[in-house]
N, C-alpha and C positions, 0 to 999 in steps of 0.2 A: 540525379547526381551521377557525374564520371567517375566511377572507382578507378580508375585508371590514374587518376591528377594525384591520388594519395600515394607516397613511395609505400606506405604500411597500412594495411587493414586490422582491425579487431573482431574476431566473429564469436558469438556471444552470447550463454544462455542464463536464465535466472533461475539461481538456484532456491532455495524452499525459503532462505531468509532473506531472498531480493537480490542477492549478492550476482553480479555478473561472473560466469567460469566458462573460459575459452582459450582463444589462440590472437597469436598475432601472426598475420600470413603475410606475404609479399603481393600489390597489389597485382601482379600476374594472375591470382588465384580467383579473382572476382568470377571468371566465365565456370568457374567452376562449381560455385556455390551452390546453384540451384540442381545440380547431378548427385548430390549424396558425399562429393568428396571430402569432406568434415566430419571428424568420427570422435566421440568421446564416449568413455567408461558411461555407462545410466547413472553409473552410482556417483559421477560428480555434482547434479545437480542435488543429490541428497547428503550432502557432506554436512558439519555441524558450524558452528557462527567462529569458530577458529581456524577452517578450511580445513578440517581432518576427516576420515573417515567415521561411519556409525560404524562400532563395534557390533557383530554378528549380522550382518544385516545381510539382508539374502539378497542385494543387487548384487552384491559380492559371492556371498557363501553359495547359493543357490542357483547364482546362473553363471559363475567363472568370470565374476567381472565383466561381462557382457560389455561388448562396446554399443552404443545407439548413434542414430547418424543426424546429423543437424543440415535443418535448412534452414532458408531465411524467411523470413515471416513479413507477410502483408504490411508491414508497418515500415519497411526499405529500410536503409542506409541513411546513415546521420553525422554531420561532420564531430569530432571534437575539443570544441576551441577551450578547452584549457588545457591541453597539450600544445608546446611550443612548436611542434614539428607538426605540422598538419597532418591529420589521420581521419581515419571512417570508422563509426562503429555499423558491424551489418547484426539487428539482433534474429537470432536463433531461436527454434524449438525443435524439440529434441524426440525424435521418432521410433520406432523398432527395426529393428532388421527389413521386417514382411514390410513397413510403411506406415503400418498403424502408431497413432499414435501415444506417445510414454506421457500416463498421466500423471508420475511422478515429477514432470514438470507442470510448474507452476501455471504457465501462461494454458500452454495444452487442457492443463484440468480447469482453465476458464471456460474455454472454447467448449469444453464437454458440457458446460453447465452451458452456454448461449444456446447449445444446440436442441436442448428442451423447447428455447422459445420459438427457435426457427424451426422447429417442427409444426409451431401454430399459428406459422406468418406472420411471426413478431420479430422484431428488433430493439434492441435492448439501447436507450443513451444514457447515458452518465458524464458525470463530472467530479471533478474533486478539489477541495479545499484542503491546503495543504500546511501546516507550519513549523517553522525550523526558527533555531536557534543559531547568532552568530556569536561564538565563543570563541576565548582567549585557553588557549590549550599549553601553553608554554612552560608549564611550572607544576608543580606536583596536585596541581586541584585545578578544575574549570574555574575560569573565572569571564564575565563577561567582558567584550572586549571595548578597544579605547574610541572614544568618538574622536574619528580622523583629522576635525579641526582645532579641537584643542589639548587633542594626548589624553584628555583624561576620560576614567573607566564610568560607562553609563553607571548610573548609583540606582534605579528604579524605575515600575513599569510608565510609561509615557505612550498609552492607548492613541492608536491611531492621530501620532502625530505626523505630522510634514516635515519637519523640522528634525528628528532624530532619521527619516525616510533620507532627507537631503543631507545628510551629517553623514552617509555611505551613499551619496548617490552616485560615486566612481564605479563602486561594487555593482549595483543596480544596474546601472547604465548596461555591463558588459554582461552583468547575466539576461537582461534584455535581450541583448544581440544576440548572445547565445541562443534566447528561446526562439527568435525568429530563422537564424541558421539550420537549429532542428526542425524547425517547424510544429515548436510546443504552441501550443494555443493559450498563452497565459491571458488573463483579463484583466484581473487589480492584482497589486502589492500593497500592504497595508501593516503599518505598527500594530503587534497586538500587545495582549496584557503584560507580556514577560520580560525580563530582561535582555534586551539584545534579539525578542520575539519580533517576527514577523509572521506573514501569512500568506498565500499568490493562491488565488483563483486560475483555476486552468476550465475552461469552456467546455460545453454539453457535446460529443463524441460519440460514436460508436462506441459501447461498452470497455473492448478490447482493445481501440486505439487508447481511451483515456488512461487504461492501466500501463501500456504500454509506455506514454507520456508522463504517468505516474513516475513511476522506475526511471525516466530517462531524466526527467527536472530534479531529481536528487542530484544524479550523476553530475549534470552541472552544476548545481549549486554548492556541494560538495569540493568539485575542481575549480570551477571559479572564487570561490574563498579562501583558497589557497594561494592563490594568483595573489590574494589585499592582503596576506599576512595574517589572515583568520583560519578557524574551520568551520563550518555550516554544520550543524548535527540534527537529526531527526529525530533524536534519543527522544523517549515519553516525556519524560521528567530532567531535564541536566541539572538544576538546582533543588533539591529537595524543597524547598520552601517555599517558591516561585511557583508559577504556573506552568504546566505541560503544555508538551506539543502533541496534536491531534491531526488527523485527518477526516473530514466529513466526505461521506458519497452522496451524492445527491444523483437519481434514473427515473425514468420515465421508461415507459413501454410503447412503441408505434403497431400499429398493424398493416398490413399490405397496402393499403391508400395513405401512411401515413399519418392516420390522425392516431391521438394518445388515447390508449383503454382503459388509464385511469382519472379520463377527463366526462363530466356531465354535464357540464356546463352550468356547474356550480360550486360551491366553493367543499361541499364536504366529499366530493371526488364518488367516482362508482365503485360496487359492490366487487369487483377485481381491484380495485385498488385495495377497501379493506382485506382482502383474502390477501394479497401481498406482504401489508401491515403483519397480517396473524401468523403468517410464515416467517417474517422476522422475527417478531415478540416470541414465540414459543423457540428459535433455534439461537437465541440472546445468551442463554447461560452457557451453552456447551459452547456455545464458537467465542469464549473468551481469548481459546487460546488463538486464535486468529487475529483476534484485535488486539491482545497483549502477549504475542509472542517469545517475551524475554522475559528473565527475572524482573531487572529492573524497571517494568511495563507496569509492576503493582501498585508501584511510589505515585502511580499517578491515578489510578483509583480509588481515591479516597472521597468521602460524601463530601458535596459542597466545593470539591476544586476545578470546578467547570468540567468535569469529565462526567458521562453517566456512568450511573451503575446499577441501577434497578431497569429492567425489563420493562418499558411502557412508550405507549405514544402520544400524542397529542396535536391539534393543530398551533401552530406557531407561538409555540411556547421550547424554548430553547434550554431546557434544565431536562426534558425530556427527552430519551435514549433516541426514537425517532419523533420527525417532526414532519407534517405538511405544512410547507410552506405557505404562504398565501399568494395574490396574484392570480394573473388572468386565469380563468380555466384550462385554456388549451395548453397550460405549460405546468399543469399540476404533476407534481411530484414525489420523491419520496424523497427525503436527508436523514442517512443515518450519521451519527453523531458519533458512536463509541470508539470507532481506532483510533486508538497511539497513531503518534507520527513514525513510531517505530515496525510499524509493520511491512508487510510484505505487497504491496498492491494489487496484484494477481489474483492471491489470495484472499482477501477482503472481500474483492470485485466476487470472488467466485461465491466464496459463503453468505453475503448479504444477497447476490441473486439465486444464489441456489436455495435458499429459503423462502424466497419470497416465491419463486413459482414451485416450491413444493406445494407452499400456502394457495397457492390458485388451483393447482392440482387437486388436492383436496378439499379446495372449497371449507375452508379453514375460517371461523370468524373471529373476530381478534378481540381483544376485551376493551373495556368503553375508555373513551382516550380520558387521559388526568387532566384535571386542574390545579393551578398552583404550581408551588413548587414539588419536583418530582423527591427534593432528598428528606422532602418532610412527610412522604406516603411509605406505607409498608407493602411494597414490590418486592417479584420476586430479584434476586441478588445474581449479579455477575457471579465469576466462581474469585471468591478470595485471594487465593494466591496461585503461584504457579505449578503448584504439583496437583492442587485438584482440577486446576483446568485443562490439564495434560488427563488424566485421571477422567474427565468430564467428558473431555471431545471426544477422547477414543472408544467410551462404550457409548452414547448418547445414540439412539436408536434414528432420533432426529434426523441429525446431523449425517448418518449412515444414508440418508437419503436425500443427501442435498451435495454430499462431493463424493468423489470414484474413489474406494476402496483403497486402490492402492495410494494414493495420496495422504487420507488418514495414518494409513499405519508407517508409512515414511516420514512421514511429521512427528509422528507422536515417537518413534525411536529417538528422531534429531531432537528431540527436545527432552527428553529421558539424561541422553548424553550430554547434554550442556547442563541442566540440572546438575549433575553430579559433578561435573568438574568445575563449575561458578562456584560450588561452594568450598573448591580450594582458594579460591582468588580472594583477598581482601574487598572488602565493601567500598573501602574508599580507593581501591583500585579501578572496581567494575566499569565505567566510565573510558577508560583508557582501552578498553576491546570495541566497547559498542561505540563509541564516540563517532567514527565513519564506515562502520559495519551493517548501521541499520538507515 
């Protein structure tokens, strides 16, 4: 892509709750991007889900506001079309002065976690399943929005129909385009259970592109919903009674020739594969707060609303927190099930594989997989709400050993802080922050 054909660019980093924090530069500045000349405070990418500062927080107190310097990241330049004036977004990660890089950013503190694997000639794929909600935001409560050909408001879920698919397939159609503009790798769209729920498969990836594609199919989806007089939301839960929105990861592990190390050429996968398993299952409780980021991320943990909540896995059984898939051997896998749609991508990515190859690392066995339903076994438990999952991640010795340090404790301040000021905010407010925030 010509950065040059754009009159304005977007340069672009993720901050700890997804949120992009950057500049808009004049397309002049492209040749420049890759020499350091983009500089932002460290401490924006740690800001809290209102765009404000953590109180005491030593990016600030400790190193004078420190500026760190953005480059652009393997993932290039990407047009976007729901902006009326044609523009680029170039995304960003965010460095030290010396070069090294600030694992306070989210994508970086992936990278730190891939590089465990590419230490042992492995390469990491994934993919993710995604679902959002198309709501009616116009009025003092969500409400879901009207089907385009007859005005009136869907009344109920309509699972994987055709029919409610083509009742928005204007909307569809242009977030299509969109995804091939970016060069999202979407596979299926599909009705799910919820009101005004859908779903979009985005294809198996480099690790870090998928997350990257992660974050970037909000952004459109988000903007092109706007475009049809909707908003798109990834919130966990938009209607209390309805069902959540979630995102599944689904990775595999290659080795230098290529082939997958958690493949035997049978259906219950190899002994690296279980060590992978056992490294999810044991780091499940403390990285709640990764997969349920926000207060409102709890409404959707509840037993029996398609969300897990007990620590366990099993083969292709889908009530279970992880699952193996079934299917040919050589594409044996892992699907984890537990985030919200309201999470952070990056972050996910990083915690689901920083666990698992803890789990390889130490050679970790994982407990015998369930049968049945998971919400009728006594597992152990997600953390309940949000102050003990904050509470959880940050001492969790696990977890201490599956992301860098300083990412921990920049999370668990930005989430201390919003804790406390959500609960000036009315309940039946909450919705109106997070609605295109997460």
């Amino acid at each position: 892509m010509k950065l040059s054909q754009f009159p304005t660019l977007r340069v672009a980093a993720a901050d700890l709750n997804g949120q992009m924090r950057g500049k808009r530069v004049p397309a002049s500045y492209s040749g420049k991007l890759g020499k350091g000349a983009v500089r932002m405070p460290l401490s924006v990418l740690n800001v809290d889900i209102w765009g404000a500062d953590i109180e005491n927080s030593p990016l600030v107190f400790e190193t004078g506001d420190a500026d760190g310097i953005l480059f652009p990241t393997d993932r290039g330049p990407v047009p976007m079309p729901w902006l009326e004036t044609p523009s680029a977004l170039v995304p960003m990660s965010m460095s030290h002065e010396d070069g090294a890089p600030f694992l306070g950013d989210p994508r970086q503190a992936l990278a730190n976690v891939l590089e465990r694997y590419a230490a042992r000639g492995w390469s990491v794929m994934a993919a993710t399943e995604m679902e959002f909600s198309l709501v009616d935001d116009s009025s003092k409560h969500l409400r879901p929005p009207r089907d385009p050909r007859s005005k009136r408001r869907l009344f109920g879920p309509d699972i994987l129909s055709l029919d409610e698919l083509d009742a928005f397939d204007d909307f569809f159609t242009e977030l299509h385009k969109g995804c091939v503009a970016m060069g999202l790798p979407t596979q299926t769209i599909i009705n799910e259970a919820g009101l005004g729920q859908f779903e979009v498969t985005l294809r198996h990836q480099s690790a870090l592109r998928a997350a990257d594609d992660a974050v970037l199919f909000k952004m459109l989806a988000r903007g092109i919903a706007r475009r049809h007089g909707m908003a798109a939301t990834f919130m966990a839960k938009p209607y209390l009674e309805d069902a959540g929105n979630g995102m599944h990861v689904h990775f595999s592990v290659l080795d230098r020739g290529g082939n997958n190390v958690f493949d035997n050429g049978g259906p219950e996968g190899t002994e690296i594969l279980m060590q992978a398993v056992a490294g999810c299952v044991q780091a499940m409780p403390a990285s709640t707060l990764i997969f349920a980021p926000h207060g409102p991320s709890y409404d959707r943990l509840v037993p029996g609303a398609h969300a897990p909540t007990g620590a366990c896995w099993a083969y292709e059984n889908r009530t279970a927190a992880i699952r193996i898939p079934g299917g040919p051997p050589v594409a044996r896998r892992i699907e984890h099930r537990v985030a919200g749609g309201d999470n952070n991508p990056y972050l996910v990515l990083a915690c689901v594989l920083g666990a698992a190859i803890e789990g390889i690392e130490e050679q970790l066995a994982p407990p015998a997989p369930i049968d049945g339903n998971a919400y009728d076994l006594d597992l152990p438990q997600l953390a309940p709400d949000w102050g003990a999952a904050i509470d959880l991640f940050e001492s969790d010795p696990f977890i201490a050993r599956c992301l860098p340090a300083e990412l921990i404790r920049n999370l668990v301040m930005t989430k201390r802080q919003e804790q406390a000021k959500l609960a000036d905010l009315a309940r039946e407010d909450h919705w109106k922050l997070y609605l295109e925030r997460v």
